[in-house]
DRENDO-1510 file (C-alpha; in Angstrom, 1 decimal, always signed):
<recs>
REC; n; res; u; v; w
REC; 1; UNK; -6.2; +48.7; -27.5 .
REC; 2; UNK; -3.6; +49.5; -30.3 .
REC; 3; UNK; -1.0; +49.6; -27.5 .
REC; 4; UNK; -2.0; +46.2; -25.9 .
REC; 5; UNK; -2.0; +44.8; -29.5 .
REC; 6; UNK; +1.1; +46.1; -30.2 .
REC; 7; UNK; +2.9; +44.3; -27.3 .
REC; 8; UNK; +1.5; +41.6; -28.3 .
REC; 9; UNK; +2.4; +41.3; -31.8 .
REC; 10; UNK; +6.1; +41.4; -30.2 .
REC; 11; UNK; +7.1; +38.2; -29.0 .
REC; 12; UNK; +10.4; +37.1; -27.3 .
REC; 13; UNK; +12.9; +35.3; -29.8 .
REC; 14; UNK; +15.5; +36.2; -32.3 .
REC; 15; UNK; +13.0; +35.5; -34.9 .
REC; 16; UNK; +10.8; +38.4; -33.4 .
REC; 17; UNK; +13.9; +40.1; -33.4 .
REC; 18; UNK; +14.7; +39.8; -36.9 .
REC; 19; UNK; +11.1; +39.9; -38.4 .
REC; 20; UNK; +10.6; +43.4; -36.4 .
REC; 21; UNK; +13.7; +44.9; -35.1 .
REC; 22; UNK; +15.2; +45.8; -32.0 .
REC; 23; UNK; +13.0; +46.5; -29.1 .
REC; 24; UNK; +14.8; +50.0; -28.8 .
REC; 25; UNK; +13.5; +51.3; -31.9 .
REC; 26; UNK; +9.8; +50.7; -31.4 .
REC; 27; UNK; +7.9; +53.7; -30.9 .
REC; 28; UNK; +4.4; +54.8; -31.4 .
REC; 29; UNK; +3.9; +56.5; -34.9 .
REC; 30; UNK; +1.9; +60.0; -33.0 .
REC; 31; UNK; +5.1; +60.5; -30.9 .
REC; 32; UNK; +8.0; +63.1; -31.8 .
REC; 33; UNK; +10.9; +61.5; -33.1 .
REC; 34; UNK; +13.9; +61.5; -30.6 .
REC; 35; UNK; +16.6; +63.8; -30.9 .
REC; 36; UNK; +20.0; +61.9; -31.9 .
REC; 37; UNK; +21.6; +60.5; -28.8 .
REC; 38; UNK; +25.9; +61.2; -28.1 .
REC; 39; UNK; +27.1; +57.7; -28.2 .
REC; 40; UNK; +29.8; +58.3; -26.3 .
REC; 41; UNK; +30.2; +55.3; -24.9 .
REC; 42; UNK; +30.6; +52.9; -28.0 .
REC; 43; UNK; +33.0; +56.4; -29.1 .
REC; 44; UNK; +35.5; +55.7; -26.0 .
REC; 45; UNK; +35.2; +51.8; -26.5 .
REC; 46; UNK; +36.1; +51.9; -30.1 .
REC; 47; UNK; +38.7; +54.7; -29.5 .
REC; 48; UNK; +40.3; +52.4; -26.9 .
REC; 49; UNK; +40.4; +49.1; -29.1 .
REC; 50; UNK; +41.7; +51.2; -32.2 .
REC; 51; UNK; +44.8; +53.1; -30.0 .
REC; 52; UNK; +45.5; +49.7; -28.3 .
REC; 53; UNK; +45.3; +47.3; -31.0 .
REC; 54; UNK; +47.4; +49.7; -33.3 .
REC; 55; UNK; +50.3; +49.4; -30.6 .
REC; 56; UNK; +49.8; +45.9; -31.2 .
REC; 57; UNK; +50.0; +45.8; -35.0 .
REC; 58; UNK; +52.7; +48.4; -34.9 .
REC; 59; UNK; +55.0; +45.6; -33.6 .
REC; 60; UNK; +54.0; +43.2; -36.2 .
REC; 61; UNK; +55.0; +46.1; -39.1 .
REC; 62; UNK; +58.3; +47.0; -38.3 .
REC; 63; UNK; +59.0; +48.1; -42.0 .
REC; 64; UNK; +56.4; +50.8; -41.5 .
REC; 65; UNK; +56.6; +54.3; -39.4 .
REC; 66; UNK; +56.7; +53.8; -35.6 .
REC; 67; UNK; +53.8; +55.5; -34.0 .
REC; 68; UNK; +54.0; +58.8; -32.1 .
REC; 69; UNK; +52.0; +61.6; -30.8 .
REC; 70; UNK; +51.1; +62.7; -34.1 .
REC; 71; UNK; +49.9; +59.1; -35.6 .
REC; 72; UNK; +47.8; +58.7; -32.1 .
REC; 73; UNK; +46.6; +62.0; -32.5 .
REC; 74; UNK; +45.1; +60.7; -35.9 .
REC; 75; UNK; +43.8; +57.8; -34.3 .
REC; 76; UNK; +41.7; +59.8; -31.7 .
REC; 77; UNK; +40.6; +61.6; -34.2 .
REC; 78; UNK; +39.6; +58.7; -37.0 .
REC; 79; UNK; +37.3; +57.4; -34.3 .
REC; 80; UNK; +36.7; +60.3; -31.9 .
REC; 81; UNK; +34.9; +61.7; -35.1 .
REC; 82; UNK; +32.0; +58.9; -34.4 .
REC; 83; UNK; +30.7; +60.6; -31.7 .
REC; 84; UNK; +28.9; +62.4; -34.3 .
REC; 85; UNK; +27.8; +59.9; -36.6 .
REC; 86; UNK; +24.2; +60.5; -35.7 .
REC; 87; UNK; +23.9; +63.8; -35.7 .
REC; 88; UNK; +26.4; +64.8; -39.0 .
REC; 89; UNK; +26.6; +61.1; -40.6 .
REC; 90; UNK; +27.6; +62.6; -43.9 .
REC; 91; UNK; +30.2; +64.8; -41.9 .
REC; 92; UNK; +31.6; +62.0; -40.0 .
REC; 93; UNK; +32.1; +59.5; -43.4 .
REC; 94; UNK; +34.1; +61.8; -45.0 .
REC; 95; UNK; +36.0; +62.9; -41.6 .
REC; 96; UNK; +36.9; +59.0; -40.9 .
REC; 97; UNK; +38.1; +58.5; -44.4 .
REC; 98; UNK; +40.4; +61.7; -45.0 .
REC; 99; UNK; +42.2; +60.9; -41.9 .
REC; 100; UNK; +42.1; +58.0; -42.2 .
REC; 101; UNK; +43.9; +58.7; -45.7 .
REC; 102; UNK; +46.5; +60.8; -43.9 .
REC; 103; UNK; +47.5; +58.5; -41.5 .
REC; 104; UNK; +48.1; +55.6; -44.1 .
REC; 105; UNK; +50.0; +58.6; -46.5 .
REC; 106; UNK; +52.6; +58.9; -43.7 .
REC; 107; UNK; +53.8; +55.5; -43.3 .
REC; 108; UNK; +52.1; +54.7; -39.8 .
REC; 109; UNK; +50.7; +50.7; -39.6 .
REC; 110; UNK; +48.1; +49.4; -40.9 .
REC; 111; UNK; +45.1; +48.5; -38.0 .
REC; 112; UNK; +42.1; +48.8; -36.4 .
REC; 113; UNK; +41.6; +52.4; -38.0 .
REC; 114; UNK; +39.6; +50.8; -40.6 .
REC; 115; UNK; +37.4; +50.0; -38.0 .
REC; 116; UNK; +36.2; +53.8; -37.9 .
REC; 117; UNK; +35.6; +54.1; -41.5 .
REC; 118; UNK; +34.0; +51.1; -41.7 .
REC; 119; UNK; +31.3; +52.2; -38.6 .
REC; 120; UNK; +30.8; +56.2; -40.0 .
REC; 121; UNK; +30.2; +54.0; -43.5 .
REC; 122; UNK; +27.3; +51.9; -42.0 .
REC; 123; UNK; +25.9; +55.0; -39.7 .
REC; 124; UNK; +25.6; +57.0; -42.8 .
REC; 125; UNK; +24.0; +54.9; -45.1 .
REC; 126; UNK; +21.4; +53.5; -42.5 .
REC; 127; UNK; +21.0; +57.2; -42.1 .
REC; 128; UNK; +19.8; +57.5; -45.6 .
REC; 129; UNK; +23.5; +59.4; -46.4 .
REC; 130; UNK; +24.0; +56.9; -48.9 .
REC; 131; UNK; +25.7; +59.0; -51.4 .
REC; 132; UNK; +28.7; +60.0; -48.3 .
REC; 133; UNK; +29.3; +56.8; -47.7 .
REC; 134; UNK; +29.9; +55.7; -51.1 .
REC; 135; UNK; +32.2; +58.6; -52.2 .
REC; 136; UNK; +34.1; +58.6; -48.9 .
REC; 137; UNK; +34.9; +54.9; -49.4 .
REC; 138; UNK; +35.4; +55.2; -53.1 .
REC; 139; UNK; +37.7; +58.6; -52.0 .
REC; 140; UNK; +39.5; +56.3; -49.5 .
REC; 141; UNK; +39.9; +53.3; -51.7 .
REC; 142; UNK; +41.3; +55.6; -54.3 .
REC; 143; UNK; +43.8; +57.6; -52.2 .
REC; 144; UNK; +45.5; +54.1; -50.8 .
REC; 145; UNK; +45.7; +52.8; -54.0 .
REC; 146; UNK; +47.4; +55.7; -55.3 .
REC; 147; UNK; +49.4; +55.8; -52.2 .
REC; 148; UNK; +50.6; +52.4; -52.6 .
REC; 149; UNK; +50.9; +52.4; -56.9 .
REC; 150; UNK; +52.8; +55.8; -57.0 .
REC; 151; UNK; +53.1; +58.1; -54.4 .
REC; 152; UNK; +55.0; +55.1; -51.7 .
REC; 153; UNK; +58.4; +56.8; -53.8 .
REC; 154; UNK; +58.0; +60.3; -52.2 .
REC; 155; UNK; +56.0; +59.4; -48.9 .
REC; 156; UNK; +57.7; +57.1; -46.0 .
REC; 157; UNK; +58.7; +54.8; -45.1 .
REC; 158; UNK; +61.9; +55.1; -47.0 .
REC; 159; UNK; +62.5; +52.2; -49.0 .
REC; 160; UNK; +58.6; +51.2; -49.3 .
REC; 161; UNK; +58.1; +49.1; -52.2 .
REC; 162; UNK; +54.5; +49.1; -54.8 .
REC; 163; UNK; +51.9; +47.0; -54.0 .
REC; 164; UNK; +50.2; +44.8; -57.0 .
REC; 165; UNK; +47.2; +44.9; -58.3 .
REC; 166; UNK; +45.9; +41.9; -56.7 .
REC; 167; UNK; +46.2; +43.4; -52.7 .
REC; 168; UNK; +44.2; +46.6; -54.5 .
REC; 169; UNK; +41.8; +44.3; -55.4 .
REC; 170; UNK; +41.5; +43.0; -52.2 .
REC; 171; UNK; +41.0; +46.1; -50.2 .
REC; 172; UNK; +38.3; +47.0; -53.0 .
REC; 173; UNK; +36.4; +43.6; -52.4 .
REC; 174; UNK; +36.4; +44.7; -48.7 .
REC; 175; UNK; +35.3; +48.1; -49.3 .
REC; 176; UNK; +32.1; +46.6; -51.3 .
REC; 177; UNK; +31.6; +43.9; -48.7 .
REC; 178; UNK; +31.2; +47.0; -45.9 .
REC; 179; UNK; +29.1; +49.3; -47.9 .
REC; 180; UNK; +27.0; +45.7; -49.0 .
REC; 181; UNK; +26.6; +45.3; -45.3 .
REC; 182; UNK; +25.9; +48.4; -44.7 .
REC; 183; UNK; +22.8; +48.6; -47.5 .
REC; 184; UNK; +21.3; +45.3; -46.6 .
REC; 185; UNK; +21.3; +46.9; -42.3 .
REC; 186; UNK; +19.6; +49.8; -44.3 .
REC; 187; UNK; +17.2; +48.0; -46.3 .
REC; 188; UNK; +16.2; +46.1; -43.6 .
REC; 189; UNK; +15.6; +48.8; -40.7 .
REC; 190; UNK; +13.7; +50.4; -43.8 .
REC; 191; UNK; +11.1; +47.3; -43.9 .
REC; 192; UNK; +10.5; +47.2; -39.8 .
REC; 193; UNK; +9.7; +50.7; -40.1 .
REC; 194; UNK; +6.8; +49.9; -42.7 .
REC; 195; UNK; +5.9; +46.9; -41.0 .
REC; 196; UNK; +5.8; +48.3; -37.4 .
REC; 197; UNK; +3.6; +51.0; -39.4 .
REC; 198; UNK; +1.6; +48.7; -41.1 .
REC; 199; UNK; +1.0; +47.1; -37.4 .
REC; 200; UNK; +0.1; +50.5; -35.6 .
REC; 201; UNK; -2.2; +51.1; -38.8 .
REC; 202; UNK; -3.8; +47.5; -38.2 .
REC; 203; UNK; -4.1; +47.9; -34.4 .
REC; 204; UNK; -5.7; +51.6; -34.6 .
REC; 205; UNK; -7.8; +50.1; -37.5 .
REC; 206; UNK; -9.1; +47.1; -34.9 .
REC; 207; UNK; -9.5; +49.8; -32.1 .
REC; 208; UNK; -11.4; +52.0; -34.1 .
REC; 209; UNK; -13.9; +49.2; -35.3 .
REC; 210; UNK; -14.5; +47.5; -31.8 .
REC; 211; UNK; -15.5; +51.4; -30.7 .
REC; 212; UNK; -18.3; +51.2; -33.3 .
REC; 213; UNK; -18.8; +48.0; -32.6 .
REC; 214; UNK; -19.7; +49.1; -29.0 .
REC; 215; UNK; -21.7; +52.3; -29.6 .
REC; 216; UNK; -23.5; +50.5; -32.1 .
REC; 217; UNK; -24.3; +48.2; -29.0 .
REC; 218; UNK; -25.0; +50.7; -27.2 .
REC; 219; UNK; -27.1; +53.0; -29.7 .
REC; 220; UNK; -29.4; +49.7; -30.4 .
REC; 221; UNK; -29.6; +48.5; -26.6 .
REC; 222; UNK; -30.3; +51.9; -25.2 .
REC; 223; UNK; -32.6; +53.0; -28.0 .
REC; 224; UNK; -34.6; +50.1; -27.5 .
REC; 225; UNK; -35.3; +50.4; -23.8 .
REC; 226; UNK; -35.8; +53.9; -23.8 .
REC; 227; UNK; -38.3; +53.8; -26.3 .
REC; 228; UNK; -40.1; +51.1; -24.6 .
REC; 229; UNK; -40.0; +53.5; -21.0 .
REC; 230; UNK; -40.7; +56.4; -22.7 .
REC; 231; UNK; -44.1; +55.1; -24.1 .
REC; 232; UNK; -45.1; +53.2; -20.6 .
REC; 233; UNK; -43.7; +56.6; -19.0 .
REC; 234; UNK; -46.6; +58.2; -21.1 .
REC; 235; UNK; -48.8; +55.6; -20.5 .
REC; 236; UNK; -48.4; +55.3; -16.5 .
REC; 237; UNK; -48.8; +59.3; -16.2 .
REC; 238; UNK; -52.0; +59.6; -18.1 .
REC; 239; UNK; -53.7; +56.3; -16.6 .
REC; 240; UNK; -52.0; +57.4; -12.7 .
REC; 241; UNK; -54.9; +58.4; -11.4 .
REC; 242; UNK; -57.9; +56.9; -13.4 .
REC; 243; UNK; -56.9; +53.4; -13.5 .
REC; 244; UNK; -53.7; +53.1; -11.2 .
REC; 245; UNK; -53.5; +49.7; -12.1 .
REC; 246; UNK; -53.3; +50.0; -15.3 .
REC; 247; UNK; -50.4; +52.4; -14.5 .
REC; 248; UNK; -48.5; +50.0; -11.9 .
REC; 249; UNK; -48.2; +47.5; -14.7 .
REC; 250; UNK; -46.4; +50.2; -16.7 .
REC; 251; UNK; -44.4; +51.0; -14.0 .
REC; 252; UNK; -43.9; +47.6; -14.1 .
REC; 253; UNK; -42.4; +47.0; -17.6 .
REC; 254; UNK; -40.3; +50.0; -17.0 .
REC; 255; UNK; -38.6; +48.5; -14.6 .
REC; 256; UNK; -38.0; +45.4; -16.1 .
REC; 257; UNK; -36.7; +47.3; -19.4 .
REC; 258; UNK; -34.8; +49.4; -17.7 .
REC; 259; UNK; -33.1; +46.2; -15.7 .
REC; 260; UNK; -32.8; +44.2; -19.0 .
REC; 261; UNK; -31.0; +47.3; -20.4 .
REC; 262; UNK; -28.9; +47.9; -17.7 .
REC; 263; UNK; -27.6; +43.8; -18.0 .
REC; 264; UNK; -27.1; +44.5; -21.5 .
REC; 265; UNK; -24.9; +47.5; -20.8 .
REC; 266; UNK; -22.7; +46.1; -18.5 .
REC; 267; UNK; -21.9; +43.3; -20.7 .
REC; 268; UNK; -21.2; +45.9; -23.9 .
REC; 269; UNK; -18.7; +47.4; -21.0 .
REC; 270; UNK; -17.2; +44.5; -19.7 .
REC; 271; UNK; -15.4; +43.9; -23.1 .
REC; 272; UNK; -13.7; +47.1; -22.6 .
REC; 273; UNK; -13.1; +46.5; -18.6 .
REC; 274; UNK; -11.2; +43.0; -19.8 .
REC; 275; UNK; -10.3; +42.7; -23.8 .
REC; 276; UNK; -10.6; +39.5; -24.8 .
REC; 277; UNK; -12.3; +38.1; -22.2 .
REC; 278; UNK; -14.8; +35.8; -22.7 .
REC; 279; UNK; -18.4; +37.4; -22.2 .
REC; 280; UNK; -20.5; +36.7; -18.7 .
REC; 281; UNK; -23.4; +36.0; -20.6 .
REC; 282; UNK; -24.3; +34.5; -23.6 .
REC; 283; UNK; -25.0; +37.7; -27.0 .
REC; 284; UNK; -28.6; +37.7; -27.8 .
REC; 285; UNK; -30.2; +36.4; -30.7 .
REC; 286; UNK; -33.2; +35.3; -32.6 .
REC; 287; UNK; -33.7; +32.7; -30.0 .
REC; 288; UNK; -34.7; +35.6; -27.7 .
REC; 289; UNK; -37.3; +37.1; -30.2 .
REC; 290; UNK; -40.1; +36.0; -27.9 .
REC; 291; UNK; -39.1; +38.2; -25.1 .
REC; 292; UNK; -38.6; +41.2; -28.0 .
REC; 293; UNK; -42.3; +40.7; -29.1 .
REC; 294; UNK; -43.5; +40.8; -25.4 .
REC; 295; UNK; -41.4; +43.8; -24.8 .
REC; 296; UNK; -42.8; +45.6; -28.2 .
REC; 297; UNK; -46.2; +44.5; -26.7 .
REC; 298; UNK; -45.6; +46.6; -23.4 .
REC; 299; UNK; -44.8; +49.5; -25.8 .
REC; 300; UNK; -48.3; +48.7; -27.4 .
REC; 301; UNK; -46.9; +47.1; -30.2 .
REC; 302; UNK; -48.5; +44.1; -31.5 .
REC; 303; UNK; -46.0; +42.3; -33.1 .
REC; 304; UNK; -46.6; +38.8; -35.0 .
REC; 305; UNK; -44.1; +36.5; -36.1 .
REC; 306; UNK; -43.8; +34.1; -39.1 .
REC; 307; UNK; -41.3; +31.5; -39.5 .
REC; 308; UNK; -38.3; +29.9; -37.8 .
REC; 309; UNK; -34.6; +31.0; -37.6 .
REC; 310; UNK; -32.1; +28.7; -38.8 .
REC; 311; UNK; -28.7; +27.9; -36.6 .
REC; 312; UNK; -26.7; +31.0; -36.9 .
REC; 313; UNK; -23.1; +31.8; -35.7 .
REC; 314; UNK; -23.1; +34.4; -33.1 .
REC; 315; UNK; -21.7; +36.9; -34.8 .
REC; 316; UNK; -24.4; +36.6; -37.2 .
REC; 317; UNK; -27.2; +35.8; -34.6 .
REC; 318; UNK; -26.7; +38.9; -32.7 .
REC; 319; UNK; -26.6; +40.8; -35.7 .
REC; 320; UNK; -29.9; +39.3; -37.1 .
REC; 321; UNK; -31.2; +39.8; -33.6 .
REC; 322; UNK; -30.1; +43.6; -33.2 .
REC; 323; UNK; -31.8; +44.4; -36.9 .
REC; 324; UNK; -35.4; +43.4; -36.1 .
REC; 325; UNK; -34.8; +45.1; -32.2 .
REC; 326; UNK; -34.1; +48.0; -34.3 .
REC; 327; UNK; -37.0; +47.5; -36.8 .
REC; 328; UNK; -39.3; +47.8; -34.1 .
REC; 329; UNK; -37.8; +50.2; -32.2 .
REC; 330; UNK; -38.4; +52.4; -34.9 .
REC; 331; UNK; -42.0; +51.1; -35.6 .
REC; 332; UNK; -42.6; +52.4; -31.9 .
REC; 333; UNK; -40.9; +55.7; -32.3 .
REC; 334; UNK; -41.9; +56.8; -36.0 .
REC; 335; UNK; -44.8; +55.1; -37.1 .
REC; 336; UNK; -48.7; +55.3; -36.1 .
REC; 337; UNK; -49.2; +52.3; -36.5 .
REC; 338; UNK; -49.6; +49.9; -33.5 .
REC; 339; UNK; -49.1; +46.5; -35.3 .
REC; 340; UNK; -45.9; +45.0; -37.1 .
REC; 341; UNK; -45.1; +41.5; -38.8 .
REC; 342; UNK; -41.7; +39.9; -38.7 .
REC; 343; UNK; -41.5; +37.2; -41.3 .
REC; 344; UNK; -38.2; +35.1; -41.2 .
REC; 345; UNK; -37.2; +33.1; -44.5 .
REC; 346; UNK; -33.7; +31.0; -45.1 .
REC; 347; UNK; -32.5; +28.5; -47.6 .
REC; 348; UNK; -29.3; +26.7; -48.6 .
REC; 349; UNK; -27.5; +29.9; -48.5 .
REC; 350; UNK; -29.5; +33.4; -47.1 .
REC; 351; UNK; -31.5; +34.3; -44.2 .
REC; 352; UNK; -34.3; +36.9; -45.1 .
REC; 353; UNK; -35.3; +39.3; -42.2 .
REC; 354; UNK; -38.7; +41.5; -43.2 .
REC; 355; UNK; -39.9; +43.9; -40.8 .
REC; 356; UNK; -43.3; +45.5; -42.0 .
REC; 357; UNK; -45.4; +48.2; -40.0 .
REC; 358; UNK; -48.8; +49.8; -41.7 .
REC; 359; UNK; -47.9; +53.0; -41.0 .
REC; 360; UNK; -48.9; +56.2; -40.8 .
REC; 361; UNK; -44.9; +57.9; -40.2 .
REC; 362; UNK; -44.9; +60.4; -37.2 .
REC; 363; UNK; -42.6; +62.9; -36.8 .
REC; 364; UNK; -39.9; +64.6; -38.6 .
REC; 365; UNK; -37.5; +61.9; -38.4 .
REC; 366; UNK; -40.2; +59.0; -39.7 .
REC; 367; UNK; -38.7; +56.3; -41.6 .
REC; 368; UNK; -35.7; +55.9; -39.4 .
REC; 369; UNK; -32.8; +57.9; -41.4 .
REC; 370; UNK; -30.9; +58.4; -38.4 .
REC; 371; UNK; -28.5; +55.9; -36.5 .
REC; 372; UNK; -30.2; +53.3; -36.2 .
REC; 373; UNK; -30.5; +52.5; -40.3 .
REC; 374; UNK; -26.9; +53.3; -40.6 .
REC; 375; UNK; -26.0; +50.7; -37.8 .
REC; 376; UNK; -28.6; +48.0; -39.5 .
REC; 377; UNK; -26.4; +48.7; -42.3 .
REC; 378; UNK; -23.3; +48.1; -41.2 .
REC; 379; UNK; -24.1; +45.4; -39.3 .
REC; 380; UNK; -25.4; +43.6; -42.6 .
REC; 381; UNK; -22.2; +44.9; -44.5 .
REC; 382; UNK; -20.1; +43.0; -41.8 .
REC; 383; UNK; -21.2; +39.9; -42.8 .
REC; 384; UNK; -21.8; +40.4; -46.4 .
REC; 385; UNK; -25.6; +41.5; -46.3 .
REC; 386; UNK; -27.9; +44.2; -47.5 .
REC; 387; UNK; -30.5; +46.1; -46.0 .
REC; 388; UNK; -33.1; +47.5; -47.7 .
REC; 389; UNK; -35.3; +49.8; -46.0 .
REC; 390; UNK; -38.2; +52.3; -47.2 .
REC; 391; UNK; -42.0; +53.1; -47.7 .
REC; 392; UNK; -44.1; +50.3; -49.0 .
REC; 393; UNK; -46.4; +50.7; -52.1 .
REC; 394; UNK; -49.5; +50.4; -49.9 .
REC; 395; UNK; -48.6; +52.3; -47.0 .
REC; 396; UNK; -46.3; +51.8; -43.9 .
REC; 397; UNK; -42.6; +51.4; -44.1 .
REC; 398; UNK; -40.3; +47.7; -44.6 .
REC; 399; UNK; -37.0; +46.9; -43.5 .
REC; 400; UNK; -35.5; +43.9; -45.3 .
REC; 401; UNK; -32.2; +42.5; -44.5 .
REC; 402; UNK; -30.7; +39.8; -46.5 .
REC; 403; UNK; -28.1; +37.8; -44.6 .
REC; 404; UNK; -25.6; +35.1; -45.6 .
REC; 405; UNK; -25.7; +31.7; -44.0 .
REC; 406; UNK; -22.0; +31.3; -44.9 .
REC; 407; UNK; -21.1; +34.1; -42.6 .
REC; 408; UNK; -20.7; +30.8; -39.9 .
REC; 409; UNK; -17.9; +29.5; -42.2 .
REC; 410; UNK; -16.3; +32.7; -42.2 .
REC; 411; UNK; -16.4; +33.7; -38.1 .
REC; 412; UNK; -15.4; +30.3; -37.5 .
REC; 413; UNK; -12.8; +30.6; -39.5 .
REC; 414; UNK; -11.3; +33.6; -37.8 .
</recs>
């Protein structure tokens, strides 16, 4: 479910793009991180464009050193050293911007050799090698400055005159603007990792409550029915053969429980057969509290009812519902007694569910303190409720949930 989410959170679209990054970095949080690819071939692309469009610039710059073997060699090596960048990124900056350094120091043209610098610059800083970058630009910026203020009288080209201030200024602004660039990529890939896992966080979140949800359906469906057959179970083998009548009608409400669970199932599953799909049939709710009485009845449960339910949402009529199945259900399985009222109040703003049974408790689990109370409870939590359950003053035991009518407001808004 987190994985289905999670595809679907990523929409086509350069604003999907920008708001969550590349598709190529996604990756699921539990996963090992990859080991650093060889990019080898945006190393022999750049390497190409670097040799081929110094050639270029070298005709441009005739007052500067020709190139030769050992200029190229430089070259190869400026942006042969990217190969790397993933793997050594501190390495690599520095590597760029020394020879980088040299080749400028002996005269060759200026060119596309920048290019290399300015790429081992960005791959270390998004690689959280922020402090290489920065000295191997400020090392580079610093070397050609004092290349062309001082040293261009002992260093070809013969004849090389000072540069001013002002193109030193320049090659500074574009230093900044490269590591600025580079920061901002950094920042940036910094925030889609937190929101890709803030996402996975959401979507595991969402998985884990619809499995509650569902084994809280379950636990409330299934305890239910069994109860019920386990009593007419009882019932059928002690009347079998002394009134068999009596035990075909048990037989007979066991199989109609048993069938009514079995529908109730299959819908809980279908949700997980097709997410999001719309249910076959309709959740239960208070509207169905007749057939609960009758069913309580064929547990030998007498069960009376006062008042009337208001309009509820569905989320909150299937919780209501679910609280006084599990009221009873416990009434049948813990308590002596063989009678329980169900009194329903609401006004402007609550609906009050009250579940009372006489009593005795039976058994060492009376006073339902297992499941069941904890799955009343979070139902009731869901939708800003309480529960209260425990022994009355006169005997027998009370369940009273308190449920608010604005919960419709908030599901519809959702």
């Amino acid at each position: 479910m987190a994985v289905m989410e999670e595809q679907r959170v990523r929409g086509p679209g350069p604003s999907q793009w920008w708001r969550y990054g590349p598709p190529w970095w996604h990756r699921t949080d539990d996963a090992e991180p990859p080991a650093p690819r060889w990019p080898w071939r945006s190393t022999v692309l750049l390497t190409a464009f670097v040799l081929i469009g110094s050639h270029f610039a070298a005709h441009e710059q005739i007052h500067r050193v020709p190139l030769n073997g050992y200029a190229r060699v430089l070259l190869v090596v400026a942006s042969g050293l990217l190969l790397w960048r993933q793997r050594y990124p501190a390495f690599v900056a520095f590597g760029t911007a020394a020879t980088t350094l040299l080749y400028l120091g002996a005269g060759y043209p200026y060119g596309p050799v920048f290019l290399a610098v300015a790429v081992a610059c960005f791959s270390a800083i998004v690689a959280g090698r922020r402090w290489a970058a920065w000295v191997s630009m400020g090392m580079l910026w610093a070397g050609h400055a004092l290349v062309a203020l001082w040293l261009y009288r002992w260093l070809p080209p013969a004849g090389d005159q000072s540069a001013n201030i002002g193109q030193e200024i320049v090659v500074a602004t574009w230093v900044v603007a490269i590591v600025a660039v580079s920061e901002l990529a950094r920042v940036r890939r910094e925030q889609w990792a937190r929101e890709r896992a803030d996402r996975a966080q959401a979507a595991r979140r969402r998985a884990d409550e619809e499995r509650l949800r569902i084994a809280r359906e379950l636990h409330d469906v299934l305890a239910h029915s069994i109860s019920v057959i386990n009593v007419q179970a009882g019932v059928g083998l002690a009347l079998l053969d002394s009134d068999p009548e009596q035990a075909r009608e048990a037989l007979t409400t066991i199989k109609a429980a048993s069938k009514e669970a079995l529908g109730e199932v299959r819908q809980v599953l279908d949700t997980l057969r097709a997410p999001g799909a719309a249910p076959r049939a309709p959740a239960p709710g208070l509207d169905r509290l007749p057939e609960l009485v009758e069913q309580a009845a064929g547990a030998g449960l007498a069960v009376e009812v006062e008042g009337t339910a208001p309009r509820l949402a569905p989320g909150a009529d299937l919780a209501a519902f679910r609280i006084v199945q599990e009221a009873l259900t416990n009434v049948v399985r813990h308590s002596g007694s063989r009678h329980a009222r169900v009194r329903l109040e609401h006004d402007a703003g609550t609906l009050r569910l009250r579940i009372d049974d006489d009593g005795p408790a039976t058994g060492a689990d009376a006073g339902g303190s297992g499941n069941g109370l904890a799955g009343m409870r979070e139902r009731a939590g869901a939708l800003g409720g309480t529960i209260e359950a425990g022994p009355r003053p006169d005997g027998g035991f009370r369940v009273l949930a308190v449920l608010p009518l604005q919960a419709k407001a908030k599901e519809d808004d959702r």
